[in-house]
Structure formats: structure tokens, C-alpha cells
C-alpha positions as CSV (number, residue, x, y, z in Angstrom):
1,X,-23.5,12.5,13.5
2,X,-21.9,9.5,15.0
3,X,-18.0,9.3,16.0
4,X,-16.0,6.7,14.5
5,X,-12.7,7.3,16.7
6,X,-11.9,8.3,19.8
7,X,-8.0,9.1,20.6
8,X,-5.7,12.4,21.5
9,X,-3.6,14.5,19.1
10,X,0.0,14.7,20.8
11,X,2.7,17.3,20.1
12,X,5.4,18.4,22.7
13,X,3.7,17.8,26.2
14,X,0.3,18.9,24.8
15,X,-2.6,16.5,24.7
16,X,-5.5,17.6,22.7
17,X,-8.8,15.0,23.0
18,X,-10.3,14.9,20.0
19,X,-13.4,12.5,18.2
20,X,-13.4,11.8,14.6
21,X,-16.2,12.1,12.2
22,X,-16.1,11.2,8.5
23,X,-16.3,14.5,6.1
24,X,-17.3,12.8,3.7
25,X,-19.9,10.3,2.0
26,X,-20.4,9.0,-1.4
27,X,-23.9,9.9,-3.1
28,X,-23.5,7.0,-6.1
29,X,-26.6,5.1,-6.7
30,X,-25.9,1.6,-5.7
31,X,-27.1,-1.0,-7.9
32,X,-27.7,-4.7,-7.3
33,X,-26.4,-7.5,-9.4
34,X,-29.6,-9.1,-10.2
35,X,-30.0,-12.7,-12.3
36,X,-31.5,-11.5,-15.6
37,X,-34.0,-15.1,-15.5
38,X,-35.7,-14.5,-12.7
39,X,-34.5,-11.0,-11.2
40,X,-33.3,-12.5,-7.7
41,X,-30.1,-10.8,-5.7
42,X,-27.0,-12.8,-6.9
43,X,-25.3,-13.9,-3.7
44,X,-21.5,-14.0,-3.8
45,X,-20.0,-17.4,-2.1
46,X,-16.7,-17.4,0.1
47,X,-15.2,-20.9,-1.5
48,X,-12.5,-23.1,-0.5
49,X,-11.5,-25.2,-4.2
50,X,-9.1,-27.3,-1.7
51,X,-12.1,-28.0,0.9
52,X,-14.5,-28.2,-2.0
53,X,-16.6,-26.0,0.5
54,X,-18.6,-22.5,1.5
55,X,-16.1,-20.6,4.2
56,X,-17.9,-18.6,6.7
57,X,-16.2,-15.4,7.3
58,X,-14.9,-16.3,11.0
59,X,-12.8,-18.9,9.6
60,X,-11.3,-16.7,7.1
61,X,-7.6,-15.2,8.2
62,X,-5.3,-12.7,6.1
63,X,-2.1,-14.0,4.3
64,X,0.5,-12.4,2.8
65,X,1.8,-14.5,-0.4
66,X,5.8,-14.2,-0.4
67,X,6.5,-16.6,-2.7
68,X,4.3,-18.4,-5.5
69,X,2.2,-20.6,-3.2
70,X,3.8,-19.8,0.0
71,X,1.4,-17.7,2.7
72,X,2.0,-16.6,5.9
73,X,-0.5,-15.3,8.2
74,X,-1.6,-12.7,10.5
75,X,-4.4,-11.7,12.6
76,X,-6.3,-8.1,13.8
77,X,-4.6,-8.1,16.7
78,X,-1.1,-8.6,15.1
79,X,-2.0,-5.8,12.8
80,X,-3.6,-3.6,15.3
81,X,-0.6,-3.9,17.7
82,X,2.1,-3.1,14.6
83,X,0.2,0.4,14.0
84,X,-0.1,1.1,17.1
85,X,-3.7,1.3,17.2
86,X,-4.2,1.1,21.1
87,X,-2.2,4.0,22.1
88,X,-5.2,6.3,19.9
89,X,-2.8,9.3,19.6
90,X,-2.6,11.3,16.4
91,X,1.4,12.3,16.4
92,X,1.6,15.2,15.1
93,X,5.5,15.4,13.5
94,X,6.1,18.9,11.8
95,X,4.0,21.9,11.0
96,X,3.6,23.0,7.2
97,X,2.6,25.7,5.2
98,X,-0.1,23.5,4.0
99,X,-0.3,25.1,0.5
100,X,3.2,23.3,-0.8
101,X,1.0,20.1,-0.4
102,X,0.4,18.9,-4.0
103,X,-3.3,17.7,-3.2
104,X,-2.4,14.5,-5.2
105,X,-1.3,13.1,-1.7
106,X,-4.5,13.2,0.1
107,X,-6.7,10.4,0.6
108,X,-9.8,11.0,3.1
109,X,-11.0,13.4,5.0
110,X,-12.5,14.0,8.6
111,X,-13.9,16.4,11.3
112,X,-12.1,16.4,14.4
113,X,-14.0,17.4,17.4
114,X,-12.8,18.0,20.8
115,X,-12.9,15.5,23.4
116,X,-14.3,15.5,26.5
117,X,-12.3,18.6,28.6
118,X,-10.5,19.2,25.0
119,X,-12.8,22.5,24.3
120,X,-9.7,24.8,25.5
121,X,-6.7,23.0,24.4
122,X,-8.7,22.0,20.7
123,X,-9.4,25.9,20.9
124,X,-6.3,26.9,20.9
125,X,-4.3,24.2,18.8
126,X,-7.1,25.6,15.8
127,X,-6.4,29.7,16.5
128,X,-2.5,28.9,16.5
129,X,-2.4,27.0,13.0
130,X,-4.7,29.5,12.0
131,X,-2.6,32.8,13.0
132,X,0.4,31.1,12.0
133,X,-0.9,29.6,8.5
134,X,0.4,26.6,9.4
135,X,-1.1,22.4,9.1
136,X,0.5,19.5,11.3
137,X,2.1,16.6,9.5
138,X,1.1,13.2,11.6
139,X,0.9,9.8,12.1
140,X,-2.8,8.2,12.7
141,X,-3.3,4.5,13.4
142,X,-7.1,3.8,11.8
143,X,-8.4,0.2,11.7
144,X,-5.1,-1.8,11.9
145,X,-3.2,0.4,9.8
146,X,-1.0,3.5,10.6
147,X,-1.5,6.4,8.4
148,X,0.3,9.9,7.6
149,X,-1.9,12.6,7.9
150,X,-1.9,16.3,7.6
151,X,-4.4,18.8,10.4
152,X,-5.4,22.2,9.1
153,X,-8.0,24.6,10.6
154,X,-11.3,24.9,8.4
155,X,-14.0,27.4,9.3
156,X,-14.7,26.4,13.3
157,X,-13.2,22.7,12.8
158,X,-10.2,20.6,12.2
159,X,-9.8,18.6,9.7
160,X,-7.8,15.7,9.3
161,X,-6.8,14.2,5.6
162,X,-5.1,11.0,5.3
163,X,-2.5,11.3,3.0
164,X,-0.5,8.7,0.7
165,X,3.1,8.2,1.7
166,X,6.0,9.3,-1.2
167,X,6.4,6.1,-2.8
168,X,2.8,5.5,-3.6
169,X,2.7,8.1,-5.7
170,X,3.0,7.4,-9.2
171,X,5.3,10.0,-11.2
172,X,4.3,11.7,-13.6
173,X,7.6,11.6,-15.7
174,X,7.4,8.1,-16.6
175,X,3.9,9.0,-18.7
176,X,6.2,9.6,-22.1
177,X,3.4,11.7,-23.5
178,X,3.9,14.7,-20.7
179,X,7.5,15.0,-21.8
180,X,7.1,15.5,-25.1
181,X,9.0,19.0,-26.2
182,X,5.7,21.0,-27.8
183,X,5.7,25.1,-28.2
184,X,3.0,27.2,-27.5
185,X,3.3,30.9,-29.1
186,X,3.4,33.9,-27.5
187,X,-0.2,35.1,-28.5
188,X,-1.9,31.7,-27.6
189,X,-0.6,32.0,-24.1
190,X,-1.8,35.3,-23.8
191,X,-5.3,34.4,-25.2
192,X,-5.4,31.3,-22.9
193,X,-4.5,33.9,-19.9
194,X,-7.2,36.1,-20.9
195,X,-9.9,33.0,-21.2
196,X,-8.9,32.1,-17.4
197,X,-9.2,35.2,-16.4
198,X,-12.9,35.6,-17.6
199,X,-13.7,32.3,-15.9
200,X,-12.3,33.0,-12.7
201,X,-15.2,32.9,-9.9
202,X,-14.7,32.3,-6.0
203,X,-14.8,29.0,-5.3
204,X,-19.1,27.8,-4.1
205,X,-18.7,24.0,-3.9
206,X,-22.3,24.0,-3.8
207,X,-22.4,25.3,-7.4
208,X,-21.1,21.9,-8.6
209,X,-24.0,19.1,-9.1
210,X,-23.7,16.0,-10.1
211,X,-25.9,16.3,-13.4
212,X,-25.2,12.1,-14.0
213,X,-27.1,11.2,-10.6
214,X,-30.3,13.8,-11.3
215,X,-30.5,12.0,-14.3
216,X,-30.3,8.8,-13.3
217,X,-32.5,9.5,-10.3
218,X,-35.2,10.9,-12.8
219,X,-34.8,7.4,-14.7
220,X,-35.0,5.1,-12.0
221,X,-38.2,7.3,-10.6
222,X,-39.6,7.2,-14.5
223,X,-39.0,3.1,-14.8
224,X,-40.8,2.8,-11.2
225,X,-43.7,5.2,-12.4
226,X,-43.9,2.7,-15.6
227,X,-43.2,6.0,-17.6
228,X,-41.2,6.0,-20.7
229,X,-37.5,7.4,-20.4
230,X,-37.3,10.1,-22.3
231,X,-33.5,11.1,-23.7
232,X,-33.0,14.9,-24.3
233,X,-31.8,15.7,-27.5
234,X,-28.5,16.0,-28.5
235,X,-27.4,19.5,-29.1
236,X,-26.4,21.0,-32.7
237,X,-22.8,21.0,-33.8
238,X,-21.5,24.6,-33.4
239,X,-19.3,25.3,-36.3
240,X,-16.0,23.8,-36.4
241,X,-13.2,26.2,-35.2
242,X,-10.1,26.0,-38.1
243,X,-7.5,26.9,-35.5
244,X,-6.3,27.2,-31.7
245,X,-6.1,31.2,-31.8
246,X,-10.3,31.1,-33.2
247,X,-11.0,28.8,-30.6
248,X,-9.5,30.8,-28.1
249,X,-11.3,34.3,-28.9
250,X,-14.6,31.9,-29.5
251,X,-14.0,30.6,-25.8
252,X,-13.4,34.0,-24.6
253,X,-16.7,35.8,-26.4
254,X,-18.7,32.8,-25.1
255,X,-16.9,33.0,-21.4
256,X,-18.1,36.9,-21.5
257,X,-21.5,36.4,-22.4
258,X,-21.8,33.7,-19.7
259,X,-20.7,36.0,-16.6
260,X,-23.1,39.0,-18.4
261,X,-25.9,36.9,-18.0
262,X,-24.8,35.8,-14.7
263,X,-24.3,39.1,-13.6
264,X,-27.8,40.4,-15.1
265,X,-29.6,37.4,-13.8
266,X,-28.0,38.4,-9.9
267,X,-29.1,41.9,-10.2
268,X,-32.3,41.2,-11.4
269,X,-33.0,39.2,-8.6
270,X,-31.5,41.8,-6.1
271,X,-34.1,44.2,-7.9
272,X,-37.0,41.7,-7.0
273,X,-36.0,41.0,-3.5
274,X,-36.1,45.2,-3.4
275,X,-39.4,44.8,-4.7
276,X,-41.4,42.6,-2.7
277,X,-39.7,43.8,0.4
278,X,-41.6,47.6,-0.7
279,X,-44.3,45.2,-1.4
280,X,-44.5,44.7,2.2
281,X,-44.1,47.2,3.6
């Protein structure tokens, strides 16, 4: 994996090299906009309506529009120089019990990695936050533009989130629907409690699959094949539930049956494994 940044995470008088990787990485098919007539790759032209002309992409500049009309201009280096960019220091401001974050705030994530003579210093800025429970609040400069950002220890890594500042957040209390005044009986919430409870697992991210992009992937593989796509059928209405209080107990009965066959299908295959490891022998 290739670094994307290079810099130092500051706090006190300690100076902690560190590279940054990206986390993360989207897994959405791409698709091209084609031109139905003769399937060629639209292209998308940079236009001046003033010049009456194509703009190449070096004589392009950013503008900010402060009035109706009315731009004013600035360049990278402008915008580089206001975040701060070339000092390449991750601030770190406060520490955190990182759990009072709502996770509404964050925005990416990265992998820090120590820097070159940063093994021992990283090292111990990771076993610290991780003794004390505690993540460091920051400031990041990233491509022209200075970010907050929150540090917490993750298995044998840092990680880095960028997070969205207080006031771009939306609240939720001007959605008029949330505040509406609605109550739940006593016996509802303690159905609803029990159906959570029967769902509760530890968390596998690698249980989750994106059942849209198999799918898609099997149709784009069938169209290049010159097969048929064929749609799975739609499964049967259950029986409509007349009330809440059904729906809960029918969510519940369902919910156990799930995790007995979960559990039946794990031993089973502990039994196997038992099995062909005699087998061996």
C-alpha cells in the first residue's frame, strides 16, 4: 500500500512521524455514460459561454461568488498556505473518551503508520491512548484544506477519522416528524427489548456483503457471456400481522429460530472438522 501523506503528530514537546494510508476504498461498479446511437464514451467539455470556447484545465482558477455575479479568486498555493499545509503536523488539541463521539461527525478514515525513527514514540503514543481509553482531538491540513480529526488506537494501528466541524451538522430537531409526542406501551417496549436481545451478535464486519454488487456483478458477467438475466423470484407474502404486539412475538419466534439454526449449523461443522481430523489420523 502506497502513502498518501507524510507529516508528524504534535502534542506537548512530543513529535510522533507518522505516514498516512487511506482505510478505506469504495467497491461500487463504475459505469460509463455511453451515447445510446452508437455506444461511444460521452466526453464532458470544460466551456467558457463568454469565450464561446473549450477551457483546458490549466487555465481554470477557483472563485468564490460573494455577490450575484461578483468572483474573487484564489489559487493552491493561497489555499495550501491558509491550512497550513506545509507545516505537515497533525495538532493534536485534547484527548477524549472517544465513545461520547456521536459517529454522525466522522468523515474518512485512515491508517497512520510510523515514520521513519517514529517506531518508539508511535509505540507508545498507541499503548497510552490504549491504557488510558482515551482518542486525541486534532487539526490535519489535507490537500489545501485544514481538517478536525479525532486518533484512536485500533488493533496494532492508528487511525485517524476526519470529522465534520459543529455547524455542519444538521440537527435533527428541525425534522418536525422526530418531535412528534407518540406513546409506546409498557408491554411493546418490553417485547421490542426482548427482540434486540435475541439479535444481539458480536460485531464480524466481514459478515456484511453487499448482496446489490454480487448481483450486479453476476449480470454484467451474464450480459458479457450473451446469457439471459435471469430475476429470482419474488418471495410469497407472509401473512399480514393485525397489530404491533403480533409483530413483535412473530419477530422474536423468527429471530430464535434464526440463531438455532445458526448455532446447529456451527456445531455441526465443529463436529466435521472433529471428523476428518480422526480421518487423518
Amino acid at each position: 500500500m502506497r502513502s498518501m501523506w507524510k507529516g508528524a503528530v504534535t502534542f506537548g514537546l512530543i513529535y510522533v512521524p507518522v505516514k498516512m494510508y487511506a482505510a478505506t476504498e469504495k467497491k461500487d461498479v463504475k459505469f460509463n455514460y455511453l451515447h445510446e446511437k452508437c455506444h461511444t464514451p460521452v466526453r464532458y467539455v470544460r466551456y467558457c459561454p463568454y469565450c464561446e470556447a473549450e477551457v483546458q484545465m490549466e487555465e481554470i482558477v477557483k472563485g468564490y461568488e460573494y455577490e450575484k455575479g461578483k468572483f474573487i479568486t484564489m489559487d493552491d498555493k493561497e489555499l495550501a498556505e491558509l491550512a497550513g499545509e506545509k507545516e505537515r503536523n497533525i495538532e493534536i488539541l485534547d484527548f477524549v473518551d472517544v465513545s461520547r463521539i456521536d459517529p454522525v461527525y466522522f468523515d474518512r478514515s485512515y491508517y497512520l503508520a510510523p515514520g521513519e525513527g517514529g517506531g518508539k514514540v508511535y509505540a507508545l503514543l498507541k499503548q497510552a491512548m490504549k491504557e488510558s481509553g482515551r482518542a486525541a482531538v486534532a487539526h490535519v491540513a489535507i490537500r489545501s484544506r485544514k481538517s478536525l480529526c479525532v486518533i484512536r488506537p485500533a488493533g496494532r494501528a492508528l487511525v485517524m477519522e476526519t470529522m465534520f466541524y459543529a455547524d455542519e451538522v444538521r440537527s435533527p430537531e428541525k425534522i418536525e416528524e422526530i418531535g412528534a409526542d407518540t406513546k409506546v406501551h409498557g408491554n411493546e417496549i418490553k417485547m421490542a427489548l426482548s427482540l434486540i436481545e435475541n439479535l444481539t451478535v458480536d460485531f464480524n464486519a466481514a459478515k456484511y456483503t453487499s448482496a446489490y454488487r454480487e448481483k450486479l456483478h453476476e449480470a454484467i458477467r451474464a450480459k458479457i457471456a450473451g446469457e439471459a438475466v435471469v430475476e429470482k423470484p419474488a418471495a410469497r407474502d407472509t401473512e399480514k400481522v393485525v397489530d404491533l404486539m403480533s409483530a413483535l412475538k412473530a419477530s422474536i419466534d423468527m429471530a430464535r429460530e434464526q440463531r438455532g439454526q445458526e448455532t446447529g449449523a456451527r456445531k455441526t461443522g465443529k463436529a466435521g472438522t472433529g471428523k476428518r481430523k480422526a480421518a487423518a489420523k
